[in-house]
C-alpha positions in Angstrom: 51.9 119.1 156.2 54.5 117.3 158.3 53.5 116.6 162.1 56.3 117.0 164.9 56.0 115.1 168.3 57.4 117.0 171.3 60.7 115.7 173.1 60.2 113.7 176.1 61.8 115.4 179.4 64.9 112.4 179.7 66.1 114.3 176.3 67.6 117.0 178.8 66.7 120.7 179.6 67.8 121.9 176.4 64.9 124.2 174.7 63.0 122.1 172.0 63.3 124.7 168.4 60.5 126.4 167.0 58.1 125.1 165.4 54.8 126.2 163.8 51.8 125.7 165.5 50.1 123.0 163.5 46.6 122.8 162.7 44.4 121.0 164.4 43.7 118.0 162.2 40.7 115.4 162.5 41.7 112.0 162.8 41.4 109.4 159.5 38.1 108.4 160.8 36.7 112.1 161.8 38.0 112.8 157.8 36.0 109.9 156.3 32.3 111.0 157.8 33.0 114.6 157.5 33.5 114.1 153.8 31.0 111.4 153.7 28.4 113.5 155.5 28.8 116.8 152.7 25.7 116.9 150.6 27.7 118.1 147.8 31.1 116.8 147.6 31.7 114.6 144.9 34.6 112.2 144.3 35.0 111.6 140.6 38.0 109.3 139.6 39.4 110.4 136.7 41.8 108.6 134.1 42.0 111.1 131.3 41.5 114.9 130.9 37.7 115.3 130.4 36.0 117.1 128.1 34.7 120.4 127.6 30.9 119.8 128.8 31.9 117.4 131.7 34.3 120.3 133.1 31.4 123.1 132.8 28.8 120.2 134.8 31.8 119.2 137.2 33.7 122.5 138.1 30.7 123.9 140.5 30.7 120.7 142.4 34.6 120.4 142.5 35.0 124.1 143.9 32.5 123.0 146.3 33.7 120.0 147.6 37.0 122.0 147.8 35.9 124.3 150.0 34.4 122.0 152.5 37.2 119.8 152.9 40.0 122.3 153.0 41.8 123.9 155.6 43.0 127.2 155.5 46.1 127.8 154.2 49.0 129.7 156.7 49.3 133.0 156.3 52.6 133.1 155.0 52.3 130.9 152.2 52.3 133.0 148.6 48.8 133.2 146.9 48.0 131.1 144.5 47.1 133.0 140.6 43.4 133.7 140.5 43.2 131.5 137.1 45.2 128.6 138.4 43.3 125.3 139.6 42.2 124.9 142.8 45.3 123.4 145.1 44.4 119.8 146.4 43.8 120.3 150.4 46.2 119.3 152.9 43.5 116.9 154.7 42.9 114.8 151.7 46.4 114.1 151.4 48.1 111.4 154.5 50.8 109.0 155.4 48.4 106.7 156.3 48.1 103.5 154.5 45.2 102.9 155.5 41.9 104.4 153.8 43.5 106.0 151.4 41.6 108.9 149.7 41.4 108.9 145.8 41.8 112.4 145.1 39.9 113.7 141.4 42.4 115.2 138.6 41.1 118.8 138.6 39.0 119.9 135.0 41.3 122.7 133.1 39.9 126.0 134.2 37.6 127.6 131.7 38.7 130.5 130.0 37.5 133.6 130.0 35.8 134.2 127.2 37.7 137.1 125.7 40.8 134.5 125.9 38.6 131.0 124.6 40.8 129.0 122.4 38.4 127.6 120.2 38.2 129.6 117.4 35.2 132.2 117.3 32.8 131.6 114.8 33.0 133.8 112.1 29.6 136.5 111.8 27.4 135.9 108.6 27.3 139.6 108.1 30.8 139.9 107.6 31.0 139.3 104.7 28.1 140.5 103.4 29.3 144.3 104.6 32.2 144.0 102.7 30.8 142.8 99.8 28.2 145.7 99.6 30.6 148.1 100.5 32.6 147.4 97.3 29.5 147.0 94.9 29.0 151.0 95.9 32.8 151.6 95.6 33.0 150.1 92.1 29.6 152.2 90.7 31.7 155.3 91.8 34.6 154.5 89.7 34.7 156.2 85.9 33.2 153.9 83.8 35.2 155.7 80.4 38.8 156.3 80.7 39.5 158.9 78.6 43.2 157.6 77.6 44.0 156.9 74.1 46.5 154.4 72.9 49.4 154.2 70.6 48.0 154.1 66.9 49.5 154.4 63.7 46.5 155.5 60.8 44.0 158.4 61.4 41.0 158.2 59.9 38.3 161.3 59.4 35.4 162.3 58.7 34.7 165.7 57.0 31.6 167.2 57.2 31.7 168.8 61.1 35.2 167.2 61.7 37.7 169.1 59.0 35.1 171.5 57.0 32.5 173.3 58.8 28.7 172.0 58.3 27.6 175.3 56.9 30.0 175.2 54.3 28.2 171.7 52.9 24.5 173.2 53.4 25.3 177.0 52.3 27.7 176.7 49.3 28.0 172.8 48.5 24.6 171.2 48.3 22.6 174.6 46.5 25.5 175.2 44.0 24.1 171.6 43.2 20.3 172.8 43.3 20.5 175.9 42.0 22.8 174.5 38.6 21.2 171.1 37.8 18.9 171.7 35.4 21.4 173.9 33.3 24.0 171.4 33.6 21.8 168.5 32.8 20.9 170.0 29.3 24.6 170.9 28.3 26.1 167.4 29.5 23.0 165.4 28.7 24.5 163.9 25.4 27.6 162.7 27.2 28.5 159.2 28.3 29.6 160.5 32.0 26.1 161.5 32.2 24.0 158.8 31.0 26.1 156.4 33.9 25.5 159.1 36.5 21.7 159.4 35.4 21.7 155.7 34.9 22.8 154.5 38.8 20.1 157.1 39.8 17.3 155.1 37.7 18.5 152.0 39.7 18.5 153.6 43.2 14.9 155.0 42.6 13.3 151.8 41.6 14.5 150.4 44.0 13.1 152.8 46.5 9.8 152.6 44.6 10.0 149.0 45.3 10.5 149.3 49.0 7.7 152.2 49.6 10.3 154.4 50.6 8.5 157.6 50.9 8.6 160.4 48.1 10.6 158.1 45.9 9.9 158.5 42.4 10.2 156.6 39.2 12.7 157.9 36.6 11.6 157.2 32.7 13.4 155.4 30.5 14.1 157.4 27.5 11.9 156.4 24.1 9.9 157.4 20.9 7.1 158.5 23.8 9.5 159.8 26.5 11.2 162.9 26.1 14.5 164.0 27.2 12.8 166.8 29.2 10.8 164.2 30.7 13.6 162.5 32.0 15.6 165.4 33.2 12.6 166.4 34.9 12.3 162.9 36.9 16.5 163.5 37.7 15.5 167.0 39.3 12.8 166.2 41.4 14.5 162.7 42.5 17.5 164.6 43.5 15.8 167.0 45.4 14.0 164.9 47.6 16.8 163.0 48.2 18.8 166.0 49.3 16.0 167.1 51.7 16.3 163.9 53.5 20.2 164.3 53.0 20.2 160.7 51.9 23.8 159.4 52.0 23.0 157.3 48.8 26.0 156.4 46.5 24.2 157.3 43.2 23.2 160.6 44.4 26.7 161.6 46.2 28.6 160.2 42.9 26.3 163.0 40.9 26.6 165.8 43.4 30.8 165.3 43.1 29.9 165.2 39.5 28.8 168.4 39.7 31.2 170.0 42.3 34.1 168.8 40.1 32.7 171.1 37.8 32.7 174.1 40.4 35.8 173.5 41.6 37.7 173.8 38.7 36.2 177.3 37.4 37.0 178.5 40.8 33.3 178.6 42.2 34.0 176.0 44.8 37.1 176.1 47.2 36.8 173.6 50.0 36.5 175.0 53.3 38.8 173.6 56.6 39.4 174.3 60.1 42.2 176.3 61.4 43.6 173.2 63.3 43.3 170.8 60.6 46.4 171.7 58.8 48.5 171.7 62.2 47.2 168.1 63.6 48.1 166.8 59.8 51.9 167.9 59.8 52.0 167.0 63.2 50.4 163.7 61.9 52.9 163.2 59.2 55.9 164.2 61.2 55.1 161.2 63.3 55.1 158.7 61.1 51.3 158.5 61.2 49.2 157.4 57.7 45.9 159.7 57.1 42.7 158.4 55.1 39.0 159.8 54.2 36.4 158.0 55.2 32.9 160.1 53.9 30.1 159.4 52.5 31.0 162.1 50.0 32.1 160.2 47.1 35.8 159.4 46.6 35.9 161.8 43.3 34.2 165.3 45.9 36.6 164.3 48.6 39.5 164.8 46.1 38.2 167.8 45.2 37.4 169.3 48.7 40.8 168.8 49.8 42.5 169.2 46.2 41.0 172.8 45.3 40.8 174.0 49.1 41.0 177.6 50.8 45.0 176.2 51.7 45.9 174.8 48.0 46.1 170.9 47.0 46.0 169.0 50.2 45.7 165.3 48.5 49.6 164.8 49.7 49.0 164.7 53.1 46.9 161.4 52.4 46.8 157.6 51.9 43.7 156.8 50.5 39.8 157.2 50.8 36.9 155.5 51.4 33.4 156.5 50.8 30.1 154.1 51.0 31.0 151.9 48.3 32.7 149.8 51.4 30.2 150.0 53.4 27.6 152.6 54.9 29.2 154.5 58.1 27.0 153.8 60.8 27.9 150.0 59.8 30.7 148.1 62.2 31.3 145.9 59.8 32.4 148.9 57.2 34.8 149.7 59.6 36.6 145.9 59.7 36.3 146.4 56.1 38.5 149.6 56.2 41.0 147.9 58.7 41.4 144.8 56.5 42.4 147.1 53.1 44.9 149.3 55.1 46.3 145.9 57.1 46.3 147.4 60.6 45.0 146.3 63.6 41.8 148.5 64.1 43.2 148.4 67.6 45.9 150.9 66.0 43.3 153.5 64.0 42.1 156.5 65.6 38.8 157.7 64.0 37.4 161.0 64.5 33.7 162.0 63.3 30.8 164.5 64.7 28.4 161.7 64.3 28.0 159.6 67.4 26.2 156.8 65.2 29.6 156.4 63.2 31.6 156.8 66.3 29.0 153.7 67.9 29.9 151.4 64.7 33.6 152.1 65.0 34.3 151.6 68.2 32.4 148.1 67.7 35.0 147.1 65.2 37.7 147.9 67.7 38.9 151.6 66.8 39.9 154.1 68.9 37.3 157.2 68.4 37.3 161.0 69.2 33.9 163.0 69.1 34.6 165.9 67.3 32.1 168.6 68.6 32.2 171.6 66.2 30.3 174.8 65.9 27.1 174.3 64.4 27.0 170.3 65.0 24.3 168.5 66.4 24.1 168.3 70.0 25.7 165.9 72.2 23.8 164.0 75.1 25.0 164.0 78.6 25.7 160.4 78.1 27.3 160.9 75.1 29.6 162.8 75.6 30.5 161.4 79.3 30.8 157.9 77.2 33.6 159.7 74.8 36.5 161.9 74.4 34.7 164.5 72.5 37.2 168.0 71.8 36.1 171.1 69.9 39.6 170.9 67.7 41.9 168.4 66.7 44.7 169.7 68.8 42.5 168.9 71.8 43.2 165.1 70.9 45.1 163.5 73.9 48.2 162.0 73.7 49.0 158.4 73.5 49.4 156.5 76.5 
């Protein structure tokens, strides 16, 4: 505030100009004890910005002081923002050299605390909700994608995945039962038989050996032993064995014995699907290789396919495998079957009705379809949610 003396009257009777009323203003003195005598004005020199604490233990004081020692402002002059520092008061500032008044460097004004600039700590349960939020998303998602992949070889199964089950239990396995003992006395003599009767001797003391129940003994023939005696011990071990539908090389390699036998008077004609033709031309037309994996001996596989209801179907195929590589519910069988064709088991597609086969391929690294035919045993919930299962072969997806 600037202070204007008044013209003396020698100046002449010209009008002195307008000026503002000033204040009334306390002498230098007057200033000194009135700011000495406030209880709670404090004069803090300051050198440097303070810091955060010292401005939250000085700003009450400072406001304080402020308002004591100020005068009001004139009623024209523009208010001041409501967040801006308090403006230093006219009566601490003079022209006086004398006394002069060390005025404190106001604190920054504290922020509100929707506009702080320290950085908000971050809440604990952040990002514990988002974690728990995607642990429920992720047991929602499909743990099976049903999407099967580029492959080159199919291999199948063929009891309940190309030739119905009843056809094995009502024609195949009692032609067998209902023949043997007349075909064991008319082939008895030969050399074809005493091999086939021969592995069966082997199988059953082994058996014997291992307490496998209702295994039996087979005689050896001799001066004491009979041939009926022996034929005898072939009957009942094959029948217990076919009870327990053993899948047993010795005993499938005399059962396709047998059916070869069948087949070619035109007793036996192996039994397919409708769809099983289609999916193989379509099959071929693609490029795609076909084997038999069963544990069917190699010789009744050739004969189910070559002396079937739809003529000699052994073209459509590149080979066959039976249990002499390895039983089927065996992951290892499976590598074994890779390794011979020299494909990837990455690129084989095996189909099967039996979920234990399905189980040991899949750990070798095929591709598997479930193939869930009438008269099949029954799929679990899980089982088949874990699988593509389809009821016919042109229900197999696409590549992808």
């Amino acid at each position: 505030m600037v202070l204007t003396r008044s013209r003396s009257n020698n100046q002449g009777n010209a009008a002195p100009a307008p000026v503002p009323a000033p204040k009334p203003t306390a002498s230098a003195t007057k200033r000194k004890a009135a700011a000495s005598a406030a209880p709670t004005a404090k004069v803090i020199k300051t050198e440097s910005t303070p810091d955060i604490a010292a401005a939250k233990e000085t700003q009450p004081a400072l406001v304080e002081a402020t308002t004591v020692a100020a005068e009001p402002a004139p009623a024209t002059a523009a208010a001041a923002p409501a967040d801006a520092p308090a403006s230093i008061p006219a009566a601490a500032t003079t022209t006086e050299a004398s006394e002069p008044v060390k005025v404190p460097t106001p604190p920054p004004a504290l922020a509100a605390p929707g506009t702080s600039t320290i950085p908000a700590p971050v809440p604990v349960e952040v990002p514990v909700v988002v974690t728990a939020e995607h642990a429920i998303a992720s047991h929602e998602e499909p743990t099976v994608h049903h999407v099967i992949h580029p492959y080159d070889v199919v291999v199948s199964d063929i009891e309940g995945t190309t030739t119905p089950i009843v056809f094995v239990k009502d024609n195949l396995f009692p032609f067998v039962t209902s023949k043997l003992p007349e075909f064991l006395q008319r082939n008895w003599a030969s050399e074809e038989m005493k091999s086939a009767v021969e592995a069966l001797r082997v199988q059953a003391a082994k058996d014997v050996a291992e307490g496998v129940a209702n295994a039996t003994p087979i005689a050896i023939e001799s001066a004491d032993v009979t041939a009926e005696k022996i034929q005898q011990d072939v009957i009942a071990s094959i029948g217990w064995q076919m009870k327990a539908d053993r899948k047993i090389g010795a005993l499938k390699a005399f059962q396709g014995y047998m059916w070869r036998e069948g087949y070619a008077s035109g007793d036996l004609k192996g039994a397919l699907y409708e769809d099983v033709i289609p999916a193989f031309d379509h099959w071929k037309a693609e490029g795609k290789k076909l084997y038999i994996y069963s544990s069917g001996s190699i010789a009744a596989q050739k004969l189910l396919f070559g002396y079937s209801e739809k003529g000699d179907l052994l073209h459509y195929f590149s080979g066959h495998f039976d249990t002499t590589i390895g039983p089927k519910v065996k992951s290892e069988s499976y590598t074994n079957i890779a390794a011979d064709i020299g494909v990837s088991p990455l690129r084989i597609l095996f189909l099967s009705d039996n979920i234990h086969e399905i189980v040991a391929a899949k750990k070798a690294g095929f591709q598997t379809v479930v193939t869930d035919r009438p008269g099949n045993a029954p799929l679990t919930v899980e089982e088949r949610n874990g699988n593509i299962v389809v009821k016919s072969f042109l229900e197999i997806p696409k590549p992808q």
